[in-house]
C-alpha positions in Angstrom: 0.0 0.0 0.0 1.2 3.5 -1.0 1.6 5.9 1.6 -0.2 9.2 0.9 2.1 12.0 0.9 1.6 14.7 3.9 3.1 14.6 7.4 1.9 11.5 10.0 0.5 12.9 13.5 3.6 12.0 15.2 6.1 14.1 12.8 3.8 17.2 12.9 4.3 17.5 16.9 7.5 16.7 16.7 7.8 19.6 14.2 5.9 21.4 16.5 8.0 20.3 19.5 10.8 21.8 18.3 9.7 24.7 16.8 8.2 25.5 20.0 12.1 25.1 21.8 13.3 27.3 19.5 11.1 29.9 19.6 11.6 29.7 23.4 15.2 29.3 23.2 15.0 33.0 20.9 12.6 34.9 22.9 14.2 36.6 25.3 17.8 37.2 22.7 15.2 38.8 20.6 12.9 40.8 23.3 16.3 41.9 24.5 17.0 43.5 21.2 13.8 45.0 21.2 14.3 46.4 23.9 18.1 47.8 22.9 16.9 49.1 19.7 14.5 51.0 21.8 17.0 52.7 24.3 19.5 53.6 21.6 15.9 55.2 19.6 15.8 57.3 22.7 19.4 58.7 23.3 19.1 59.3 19.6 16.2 61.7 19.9 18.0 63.8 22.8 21.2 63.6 21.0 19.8 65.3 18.3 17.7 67.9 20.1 20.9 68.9 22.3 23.0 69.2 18.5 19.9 71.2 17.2 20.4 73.2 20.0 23.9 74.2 19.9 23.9 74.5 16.3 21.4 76.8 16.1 23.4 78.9 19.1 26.0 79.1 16.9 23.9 79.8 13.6 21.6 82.6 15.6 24.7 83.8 17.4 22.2 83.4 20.5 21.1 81.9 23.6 19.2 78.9 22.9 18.1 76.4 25.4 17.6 72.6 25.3 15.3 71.0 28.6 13.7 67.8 29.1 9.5 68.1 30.0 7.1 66.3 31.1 4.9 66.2 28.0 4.4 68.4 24.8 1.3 69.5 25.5 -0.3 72.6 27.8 0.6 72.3 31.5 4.1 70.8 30.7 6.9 71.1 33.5 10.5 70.9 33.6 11.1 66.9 34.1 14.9 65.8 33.9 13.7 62.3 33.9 11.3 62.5 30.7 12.1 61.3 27.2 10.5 64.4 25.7 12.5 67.6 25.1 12.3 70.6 23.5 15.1 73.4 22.2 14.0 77.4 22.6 15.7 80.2 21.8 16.7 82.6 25.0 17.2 86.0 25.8 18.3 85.2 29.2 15.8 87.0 30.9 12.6 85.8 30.8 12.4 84.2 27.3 13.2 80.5 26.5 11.1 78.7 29.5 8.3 76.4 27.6 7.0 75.5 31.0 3.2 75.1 31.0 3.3 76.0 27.1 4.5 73.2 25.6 1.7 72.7 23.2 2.7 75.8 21.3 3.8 75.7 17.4 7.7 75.9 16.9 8.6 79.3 16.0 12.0 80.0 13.9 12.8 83.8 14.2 15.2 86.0 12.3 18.9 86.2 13.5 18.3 89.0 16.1 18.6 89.3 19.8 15.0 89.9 20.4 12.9 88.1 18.1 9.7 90.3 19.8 11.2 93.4 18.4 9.8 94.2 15.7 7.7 90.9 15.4 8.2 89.3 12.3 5.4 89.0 9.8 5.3 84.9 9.9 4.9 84.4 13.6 2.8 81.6 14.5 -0.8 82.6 14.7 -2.2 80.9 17.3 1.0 81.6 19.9 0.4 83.9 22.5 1.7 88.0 22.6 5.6 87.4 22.0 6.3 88.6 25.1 5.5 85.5 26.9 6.1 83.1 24.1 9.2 80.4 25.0 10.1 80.8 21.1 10.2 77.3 20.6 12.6 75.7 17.9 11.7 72.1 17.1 10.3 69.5 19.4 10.8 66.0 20.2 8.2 64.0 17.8 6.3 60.6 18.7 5.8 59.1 22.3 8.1 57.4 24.8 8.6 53.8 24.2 7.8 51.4 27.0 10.3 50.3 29.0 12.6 53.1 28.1 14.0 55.4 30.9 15.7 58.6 31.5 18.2 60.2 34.4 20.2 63.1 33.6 21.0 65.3 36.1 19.8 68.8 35.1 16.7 69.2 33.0 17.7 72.3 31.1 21.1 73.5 29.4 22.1 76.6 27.3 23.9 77.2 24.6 26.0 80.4 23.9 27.1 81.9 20.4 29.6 79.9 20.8 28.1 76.7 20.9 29.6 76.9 25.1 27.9 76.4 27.9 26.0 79.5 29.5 24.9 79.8 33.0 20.8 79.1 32.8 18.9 82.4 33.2 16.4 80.6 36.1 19.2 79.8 38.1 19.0 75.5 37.3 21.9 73.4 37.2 23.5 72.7 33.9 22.8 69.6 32.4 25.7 67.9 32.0 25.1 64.2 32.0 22.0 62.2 30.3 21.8 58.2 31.3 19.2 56.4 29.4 18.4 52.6 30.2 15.5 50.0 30.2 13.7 47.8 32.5 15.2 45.0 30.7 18.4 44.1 32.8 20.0 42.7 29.3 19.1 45.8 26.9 22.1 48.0 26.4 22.4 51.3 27.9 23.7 54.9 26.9 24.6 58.0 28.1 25.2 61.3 27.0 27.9 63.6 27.8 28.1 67.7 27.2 31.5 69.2 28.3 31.6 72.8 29.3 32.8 73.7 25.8 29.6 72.7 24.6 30.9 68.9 22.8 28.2 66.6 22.6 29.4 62.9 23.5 27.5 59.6 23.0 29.0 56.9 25.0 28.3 53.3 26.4 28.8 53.0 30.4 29.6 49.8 29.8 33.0 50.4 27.0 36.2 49.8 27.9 38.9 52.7 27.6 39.8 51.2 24.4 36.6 51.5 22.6 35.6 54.7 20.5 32.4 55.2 22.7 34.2 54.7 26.0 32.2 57.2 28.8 35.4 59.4 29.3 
């Protein structure tokens, strides 16, 4: 008697069997990857916002501050443990804070030292009288990921003309240092670095003094 082509009973569970063992096996090398991928999305996103703001410092010849909130939307507060940020432009007095107004369009003046005076024709509609407008620059876009954390020690920094750091009008520490890891114990971490000069470093805590991205 022929036998019909096709899998018997006993070789589909032990297909199944071992499928199932691998995918076990690869679970948690992959979640842990995940969850890598997601930390290194993060210290991306605040590396970027902290080279936004310098560059534009530099480019505005300017004050321009970079701090970490609480969310982007109205009612915000300074947060130095939050994975959203924004960048501002300062005049050192009263200008630059975003607090409670995060929800506000980004605004890119002219290259002057008071971007209130005169106002320029294409300032953002529905932003408040300039005079109490943070002047945000760009903002950090989508939301948090899960499992994703954030320590640095200061949540606001300034920029100076050139691109050095300035003391912060509202008396805050400078932030200096930026750690960002995940609940994962096996996810890899990252920090970032930002020397009084102004330079921007991306490290790995866990790099040896050998390695390019050693935490110096």
């Amino acid at each position: 008697m022929l036998r019909q082509p096709g899998f018997s009973l006993i070789e589909l569970v032990v297909v199944l069997a071992i499928a199932a063992i691998l995918f076990a096996t690869g679970m948690p090398a992959f979640q842990t990857m995940i969850s890598s991928n997601r930390t290194k999305g993060v210290a991306d996103s605040i590396l970027a916002g902290l080279r936004t703001a310098r560059s534009t410092a530099i480019s505005r010849n300017s004050a321009v501050r970079f701090q970490l909130v609480s969310s982007l939307a109205a009612g915000c507060v300074l947060n130095r443990n939050s994975l959203y940020w924004l960048v501002t432009e300062s005049d050192q007095v009263a200008h630059g804070n975003p607090a409670g107004a995060c929800n506000l369009d980004p605004f890119t003046p002219p290259d002057q030292a008071d971007p209130c005076n005169p106002l320029p024709a294409n300032y953002p509609a529905g932003n408040p009288d300039c005079t109490v407008d943070p002047f945000i620059v760009k903002k950090s876009i989508g939301s948090p990921y899960l499992g994703t954390s954030v320590a640095a020690d200061s949540a606001v920094i300034t920029f100076g003309p050139l691109g050095q750091l300035l003391t912060n009008y509202d008396g805050s520490a400078k932030m200096t240092t930026v750690n960002i890891s995940s609940t994962n114990p096996d996810a890899k971490s990252w920090r970032i670095t930002v020397k009084s000069s102004g330079a921007i470093k991306l490290c790995d805590p866990s790099a040896t003094i050998t390695s390019p991205v050693y935490c110096s």
